[in-house]
N, C-alpha and C positions, 0 to 999 in steps of 0.2 A: 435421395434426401430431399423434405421440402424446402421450402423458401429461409421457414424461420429457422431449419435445424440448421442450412448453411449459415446464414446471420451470425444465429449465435457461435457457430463453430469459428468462423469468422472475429467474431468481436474477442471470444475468448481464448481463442490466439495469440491478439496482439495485448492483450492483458499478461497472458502466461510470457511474452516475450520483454513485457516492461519488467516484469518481477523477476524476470529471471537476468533482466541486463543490472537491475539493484544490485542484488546479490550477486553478480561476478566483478561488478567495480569493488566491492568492500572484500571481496576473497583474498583472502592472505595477509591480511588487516592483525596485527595484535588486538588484544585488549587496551593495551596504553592508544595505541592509535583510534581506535574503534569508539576511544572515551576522553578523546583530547577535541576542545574547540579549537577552530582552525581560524574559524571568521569571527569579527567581531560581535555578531548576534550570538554568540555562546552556542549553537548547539553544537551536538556533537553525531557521527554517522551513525553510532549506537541507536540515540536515540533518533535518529530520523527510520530510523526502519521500524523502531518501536511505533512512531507515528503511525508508519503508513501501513501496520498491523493495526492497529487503532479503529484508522480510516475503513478500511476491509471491513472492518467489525461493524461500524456504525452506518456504514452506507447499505450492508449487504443483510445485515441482520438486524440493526435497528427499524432503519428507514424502510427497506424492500417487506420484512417479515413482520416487524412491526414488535420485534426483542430481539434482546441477548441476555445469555446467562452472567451473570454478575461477574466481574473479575475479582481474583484473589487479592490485587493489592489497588493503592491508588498511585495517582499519577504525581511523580518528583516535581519541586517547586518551581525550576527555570523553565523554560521550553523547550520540548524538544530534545531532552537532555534525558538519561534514566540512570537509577542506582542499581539495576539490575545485569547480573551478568550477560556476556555475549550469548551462551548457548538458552540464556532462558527467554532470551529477545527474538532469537531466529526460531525457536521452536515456538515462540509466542506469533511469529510472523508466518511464519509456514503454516501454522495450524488458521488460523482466521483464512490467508489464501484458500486451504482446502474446504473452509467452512464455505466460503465465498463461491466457489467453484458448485459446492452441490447446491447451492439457493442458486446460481444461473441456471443448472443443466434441470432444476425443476418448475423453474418462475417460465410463465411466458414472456419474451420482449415486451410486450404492452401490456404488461400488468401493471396497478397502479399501487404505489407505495402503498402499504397498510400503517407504515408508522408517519410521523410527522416529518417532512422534508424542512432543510431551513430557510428562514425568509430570505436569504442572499440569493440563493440560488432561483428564483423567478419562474418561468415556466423552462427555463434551460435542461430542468434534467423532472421532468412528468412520468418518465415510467421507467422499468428494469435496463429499458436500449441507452437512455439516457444516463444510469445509473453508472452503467459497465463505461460508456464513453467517459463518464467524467473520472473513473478511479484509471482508466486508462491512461490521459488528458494529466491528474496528481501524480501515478508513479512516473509516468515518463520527467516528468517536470521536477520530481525530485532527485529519479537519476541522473540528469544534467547536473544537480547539485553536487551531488554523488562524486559525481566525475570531476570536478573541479578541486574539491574538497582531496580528492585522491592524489591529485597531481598536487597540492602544495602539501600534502602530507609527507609523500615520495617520489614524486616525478612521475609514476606511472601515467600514463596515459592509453586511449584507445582501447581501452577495457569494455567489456563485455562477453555475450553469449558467443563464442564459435562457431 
């Protein structure tokens, strides 16, 4: 294996292991749980996974490929919040994951966005290596939410992948 196939085998790794520690903190979550704000910023874990399907969407196929095909619906008015059901969220999230997953295994590492990067972001994330580190960098950062979010819902704690 070369350099960059290790890299990327590498990088998308610990991508597949942030996504997959999301979705074992919210496992076995009801719908009322899944769509109850906990903290006083309203949102809710529903929709933070919807987010970070979003996120997936827009870093990996906006900005890397430079589109994405239109979604069916728009986005609910508060943040981070969705009127959509739990199975159309996680299939909404899983599918952008896989969509995400074949633009890495075919982009080179230092390829350079084709779509427009946003002005926050500086020269911090300039190509695909960058791309991957930051949605890395977001899901992990959201599954600490996650986790928190989880224990004052039900006490659970120390959730994650096995």
């Amino acid at each position: 294996m070369d350099t960059e196939s290790k890299e990327k085998a590498t990088l998308s790794a610990f991508l597949a292991a942030q996504r997959a520690s999301v979705l074992a903190i919210v496992d076995g979550l009801d719908a009322r749980s899944l769509t109850t704000p906990v903290l006083p910023s309203g949102w809710t874990p529903l929709g933070l996974i919807e987010h970070l399907g979003h996120a997936e969407r827009y870093w990996f196929q906006e900005v890397v490929t430079g589109g994405a095909e239109p979604l069916p619906w728009t986005d609910g008015d508060a943040p981070l919040t969705t009127p959509r059901a739990p199975e159309v969220v996680f299939a909404f999230y899983e599918d952008q994951c896989r969509r995400s997953d074949a633009v890495i295994a075919r982009t080179p590492l230092s390829a350079l966005p084709k779509g427009r990067l946003p002005d926050m972001m500086g020269d911090e994330v300039s190509d695909l290596r960058g791309i991957v580190l930051h949605l890395v960098e977001e899901t992990a950062r959201h599954a600490g939410h996650l986790d928190i979010v989880r224990e004052l819902l039900d006490g659970r704690t120390g959730l994650g992948p096995r």
